[in-house]
N, C-alpha and C positions, 0 to 999 in steps of 0.2 A: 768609393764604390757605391753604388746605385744598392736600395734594400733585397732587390731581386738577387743580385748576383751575391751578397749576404747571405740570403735567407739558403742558395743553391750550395754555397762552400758551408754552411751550418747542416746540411742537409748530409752533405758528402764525409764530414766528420764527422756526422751521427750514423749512418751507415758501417762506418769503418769500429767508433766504438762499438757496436752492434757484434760486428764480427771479433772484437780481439775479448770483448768483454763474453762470449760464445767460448771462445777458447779457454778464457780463464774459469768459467765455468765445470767446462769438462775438464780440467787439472787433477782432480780428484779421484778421475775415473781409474787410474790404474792401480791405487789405494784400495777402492773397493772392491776390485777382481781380485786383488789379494788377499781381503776379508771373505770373500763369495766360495774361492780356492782351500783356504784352508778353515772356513766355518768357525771364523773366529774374529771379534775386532779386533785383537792384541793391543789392546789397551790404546787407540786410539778412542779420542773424545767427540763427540757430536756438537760442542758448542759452534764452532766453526760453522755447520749445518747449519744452525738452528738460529743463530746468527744472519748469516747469506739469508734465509727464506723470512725472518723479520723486516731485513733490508728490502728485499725485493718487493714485500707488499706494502711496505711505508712508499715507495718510490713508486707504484703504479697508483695508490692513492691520490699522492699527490701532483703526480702527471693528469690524472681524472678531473681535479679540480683545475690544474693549469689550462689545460685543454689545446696547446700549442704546441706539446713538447711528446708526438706521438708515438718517436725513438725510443722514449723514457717507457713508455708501456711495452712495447714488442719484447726490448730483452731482456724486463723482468719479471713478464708474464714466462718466459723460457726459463728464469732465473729458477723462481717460483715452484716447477713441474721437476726441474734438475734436483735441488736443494732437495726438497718432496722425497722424491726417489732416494738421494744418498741417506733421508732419515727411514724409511721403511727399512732399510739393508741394513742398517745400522742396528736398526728395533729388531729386527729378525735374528742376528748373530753376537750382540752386548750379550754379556753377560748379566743376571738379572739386577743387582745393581746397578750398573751402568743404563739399564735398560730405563730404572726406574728414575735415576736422575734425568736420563734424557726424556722421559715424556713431563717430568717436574719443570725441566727449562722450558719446555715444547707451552705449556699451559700459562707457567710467567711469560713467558715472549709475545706466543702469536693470541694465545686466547684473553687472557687479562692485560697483558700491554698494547697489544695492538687495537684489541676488542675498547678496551678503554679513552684513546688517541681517536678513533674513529667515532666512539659516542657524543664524547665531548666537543670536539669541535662542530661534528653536526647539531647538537644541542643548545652549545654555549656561543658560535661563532657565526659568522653571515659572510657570505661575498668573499672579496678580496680581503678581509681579514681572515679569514678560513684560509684561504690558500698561503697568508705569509705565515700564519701558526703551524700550518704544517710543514712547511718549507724552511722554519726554521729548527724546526723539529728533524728534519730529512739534513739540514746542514749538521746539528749537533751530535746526530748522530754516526754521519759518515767520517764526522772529524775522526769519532771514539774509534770507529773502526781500521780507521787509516793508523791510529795511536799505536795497534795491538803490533804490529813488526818490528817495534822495538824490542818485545818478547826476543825475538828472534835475534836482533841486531847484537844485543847483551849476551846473548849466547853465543853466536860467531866470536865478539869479540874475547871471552872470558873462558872459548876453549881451542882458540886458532883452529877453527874446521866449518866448512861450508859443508857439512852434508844436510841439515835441516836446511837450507837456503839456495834451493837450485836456481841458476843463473837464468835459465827458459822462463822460467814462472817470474823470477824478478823484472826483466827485460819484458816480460807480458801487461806486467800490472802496473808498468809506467807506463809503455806505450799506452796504456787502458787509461790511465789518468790525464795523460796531453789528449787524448781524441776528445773526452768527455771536456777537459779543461776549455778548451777552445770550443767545443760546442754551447756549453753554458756562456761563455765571456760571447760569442755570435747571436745566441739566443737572449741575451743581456737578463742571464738568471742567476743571480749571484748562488742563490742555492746548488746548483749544480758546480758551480766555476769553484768556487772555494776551498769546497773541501778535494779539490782535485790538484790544488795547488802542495798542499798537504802531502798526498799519495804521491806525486811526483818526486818531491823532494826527499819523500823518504825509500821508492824505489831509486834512487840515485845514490843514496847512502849503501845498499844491499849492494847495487852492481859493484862499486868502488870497495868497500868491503871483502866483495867474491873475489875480485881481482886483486888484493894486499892478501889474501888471507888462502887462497887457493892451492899454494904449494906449502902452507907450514903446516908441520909436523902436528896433529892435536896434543893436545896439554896430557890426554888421558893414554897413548901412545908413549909417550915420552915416563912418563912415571911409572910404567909397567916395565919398560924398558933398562930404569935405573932402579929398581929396589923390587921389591918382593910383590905381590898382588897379594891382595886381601881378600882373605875371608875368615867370617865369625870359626869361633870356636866355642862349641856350645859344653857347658860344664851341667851340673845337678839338674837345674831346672831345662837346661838347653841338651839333647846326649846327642852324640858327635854322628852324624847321619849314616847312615849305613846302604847297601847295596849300591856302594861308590866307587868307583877305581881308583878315583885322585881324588884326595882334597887337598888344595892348598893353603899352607898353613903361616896368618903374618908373627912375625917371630916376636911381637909384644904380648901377643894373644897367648902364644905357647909358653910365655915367662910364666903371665900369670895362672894358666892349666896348670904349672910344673908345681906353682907354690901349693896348690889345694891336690892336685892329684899326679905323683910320681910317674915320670913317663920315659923311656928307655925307647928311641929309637932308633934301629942298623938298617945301616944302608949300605947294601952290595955297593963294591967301587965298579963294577962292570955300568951304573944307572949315574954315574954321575956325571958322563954329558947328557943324559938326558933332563935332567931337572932342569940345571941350565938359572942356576941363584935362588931357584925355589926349595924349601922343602916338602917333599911328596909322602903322604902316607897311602901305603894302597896295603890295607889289612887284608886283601884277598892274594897277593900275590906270595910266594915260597918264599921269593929272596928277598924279603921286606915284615917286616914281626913287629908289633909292637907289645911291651910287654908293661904292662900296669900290676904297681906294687900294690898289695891287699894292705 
């Protein structure tokens, strides 16, 4: 192939990463309508954020200095504005902890990490050595990032459930690492080609995963299933919660209640398909008493 007709199919896989790396972008988006909805994070984490908008400005950096590579600018100048947005919504509705860790990451990340990568090399580096420091730095890092689905992987595997690991978003974020992969190996940027080889291999692990693991039972299903559900029984320091209708009680917990504090409870035989192998204290109903000896 002649460099033209190269440079044209480098061009058309950057275009296409453009769009699917757009899509996996907005993935997020229905996460935060559901923060926006009920005015609350619910204990999701900003690292993810704050992460994605570090990435995106080491990689327009370095695109800056490459000066060839003007794909790499367009979709993470978009990256950049996205990320942006899901941290303001995020600052808005955290709770104030949460709030304050995430502006702690926000200052280690973009202000003192990135602030510092961008002095130094300008300082300390010249020319094309400048651009392979940061290109090596932009490889190192996207390794790390491509690392973190193993989180996820370890989790599929160690509770037989794909619900953290939707198949759309896996099948996205491969497609997203072949466009880019072959864009870098066309553009003969190993920085870019690399760590895409990475992402690939391991959205390949998720799909195959989704598809072994998609019809079993979860591990936590299974155990509710076969034995009692748990919950604390709070004794002296702990008292047993009140304005509750149920509580469910694990019968080790209730051994030990019974040695420290005598416990007598009747259960209507009319309730007892409703328990169903648990036992239920519900101290507000008639046909349910529990009676504690002095």
């Amino acid at each position: 192939m002649t460099p033209e007709t190269l440079s044209h199919i480098a061009l058309a896989f950057g275009l296409l990463g453009n769009v699917v790396s757009f899509m996996v972008f907005l993935s997020p988006l229905p996460t935060f309508y559901k923060v926006y909805k009920k005015k609350s994070t619910e204990g999701f984490q900003s690292v993810p954020y704050v992460v994605g908008l570090f990435s995106a400005m080491l990689w327009i950096y370095y695109a800056l200095l490459k000066t060839n590579v003007m794909l790499i600018i367009t979709i993470n100048t978009v990256g950049c504005f996205i990320n942006t947005f899901y941290i303001i919504v995020y600052l808005i509705y955290a709770p104030k902890k949460a709030r304050i860790e995430c502006l702690k990451l926000f200052t280690l990340m973009i202000v003192v990490g990135f602030g510092l990568i961008v002095g130094l090399t300008q300082v300390f580096a010249k020319g094309a050595n400048r651009v392979a420091i940061v290109g090596w730095i932009c490889l190192v890092f996207a390794l790390c990032v491509f690392v973190a689905p193993l989180g996820v992987v370890k989790q599929v595997i160690k509770t037989k459930s794909v619900e953290y690991m939707p198949i759309l978003l896996s099948i996205a974020l491969t497609l997203n690492a072949v466009t880019w992969f072959f864009y870098g190996l066309l553009r003969q940027d190993i920085n870019i080609a690399i760590p895409n080889i990475l992402g690939f291999g391991f959205g390949i692990v998720q799909i195959i995963l989704y598809f072994v693991y998609k019809n079993k039972k979860p591990v936590s299903d299974e155990k509710i299933s076969s034995g009692l559900e748990i919950k604390t029984i709070e004794t002296e320091e702990e008292k047993i919660p009140e304005n509750k209708d149920q509580e469910i009680i694990d019968v080790k917990k209730l051994s030990t209640l019974m040695c420290s504090i005598p416990v007598v409870a009747k259960l209507n035989e009319n309730n007892n398909d409703a328990v169903d192998n648990h036992l239920v204290v519900e101290p507000h109903v008639p046909n349910y008493t529990i009676e504690v000896a002095a």
